[in-house]
C-alpha positions in Angstrom: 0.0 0.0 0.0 2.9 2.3 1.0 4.3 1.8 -3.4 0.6 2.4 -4.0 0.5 5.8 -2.3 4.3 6.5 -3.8 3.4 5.4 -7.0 0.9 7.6 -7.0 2.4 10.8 -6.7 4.5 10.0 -10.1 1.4 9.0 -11.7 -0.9 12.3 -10.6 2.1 14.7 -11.5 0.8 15.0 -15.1 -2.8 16.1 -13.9 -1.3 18.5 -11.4 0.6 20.2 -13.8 -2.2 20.2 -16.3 -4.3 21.9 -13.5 -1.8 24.6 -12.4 -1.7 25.3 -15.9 -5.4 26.1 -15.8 -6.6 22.9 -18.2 -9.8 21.4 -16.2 -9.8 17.4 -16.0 -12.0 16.7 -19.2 -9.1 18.4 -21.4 -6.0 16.8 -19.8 -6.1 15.7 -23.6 -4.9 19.2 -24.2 -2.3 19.3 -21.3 1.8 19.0 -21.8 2.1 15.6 -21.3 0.2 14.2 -24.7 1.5 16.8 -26.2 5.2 15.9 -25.6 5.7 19.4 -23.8 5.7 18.3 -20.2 9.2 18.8 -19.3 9.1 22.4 -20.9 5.8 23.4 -19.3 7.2 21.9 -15.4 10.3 24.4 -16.3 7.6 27.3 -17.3 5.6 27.0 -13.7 8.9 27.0 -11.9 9.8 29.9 -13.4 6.5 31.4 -12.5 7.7 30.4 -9.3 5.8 27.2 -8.4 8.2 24.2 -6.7 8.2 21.0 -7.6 6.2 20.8 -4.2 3.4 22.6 -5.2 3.0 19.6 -7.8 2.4 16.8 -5.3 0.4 19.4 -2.9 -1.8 19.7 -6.1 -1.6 16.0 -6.4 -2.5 15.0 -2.8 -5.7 17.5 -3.4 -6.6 15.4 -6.7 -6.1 11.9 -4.7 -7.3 13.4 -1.4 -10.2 10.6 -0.9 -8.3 7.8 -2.7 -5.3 8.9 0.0 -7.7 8.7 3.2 -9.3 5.5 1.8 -5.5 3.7 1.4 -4.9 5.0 4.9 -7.8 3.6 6.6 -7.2 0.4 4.8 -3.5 0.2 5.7 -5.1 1.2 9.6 -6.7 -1.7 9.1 -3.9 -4.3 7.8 -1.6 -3.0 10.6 -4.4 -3.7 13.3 -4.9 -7.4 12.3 -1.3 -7.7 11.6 -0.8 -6.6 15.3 -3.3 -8.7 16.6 -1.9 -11.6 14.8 1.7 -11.2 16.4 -0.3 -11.0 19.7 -2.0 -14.4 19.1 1.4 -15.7 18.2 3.1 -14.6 21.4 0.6 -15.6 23.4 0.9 -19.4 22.1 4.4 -19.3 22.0 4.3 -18.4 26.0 1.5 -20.9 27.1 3.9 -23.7 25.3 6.8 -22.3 26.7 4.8 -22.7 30.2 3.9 -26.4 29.8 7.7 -27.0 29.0 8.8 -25.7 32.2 6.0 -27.4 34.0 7.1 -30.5 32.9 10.8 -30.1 33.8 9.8 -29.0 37.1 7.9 -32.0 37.4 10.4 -35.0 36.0 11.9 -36.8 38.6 15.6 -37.1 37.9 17.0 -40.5 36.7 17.9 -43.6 39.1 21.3 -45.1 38.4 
């Protein structure tokens, strides 16, 4: 989920630009990157005095409700995750109990 989020980003850079370029979603058609002008347009908003920050502020803004739902999900992954492990140590100390219960218990060995 964490590539998913990062992958993101690199994916919704395009639209970003296309927006802070003033192109609305139904014409990304029309934006740099079909075009083959991206890398001149990115260089034309920094000079306008937009950073490369702005683009994946922009970005974050497009994916907002994709975002929240990846980090609810990921929440929810780490949760059972967690209460997996839990499960596991738990076991792993009631067995380590009965072992010492039975070497408390053995009587030792007549020669």
């Amino acid at each position: 989920m964490r590539a998913i989020s990062a992958a993101m980003y690199s994916a919704g850079r395009p639209f970003a630009v296309a927006r802070l370029l003033g192109f609305p979603d139904e014409r990304f058609c029309d934006s740099p990157l079909p075009r083959g002008q991206y890398g001149e347009k990115i260089e034309e908003l920094k000079n306008k005095g937009y950073d490369p920050k702005d683009f994946n502020a922009q970005t974050t803004m497009i994916f907002a409700s994709i975002f929240e739902s990846l980090d609810k999900r990921r929440a929810v992954v780490e949760l059972r995750r967690d209460q997996a492990l839990s499960k596991l140590e738990d076991r792993r100390a009631a067995d380590l109990a009965v072992l010492k219960t039975i070497d408390a218990s053995a009587s030792p060995l007549e020669a």
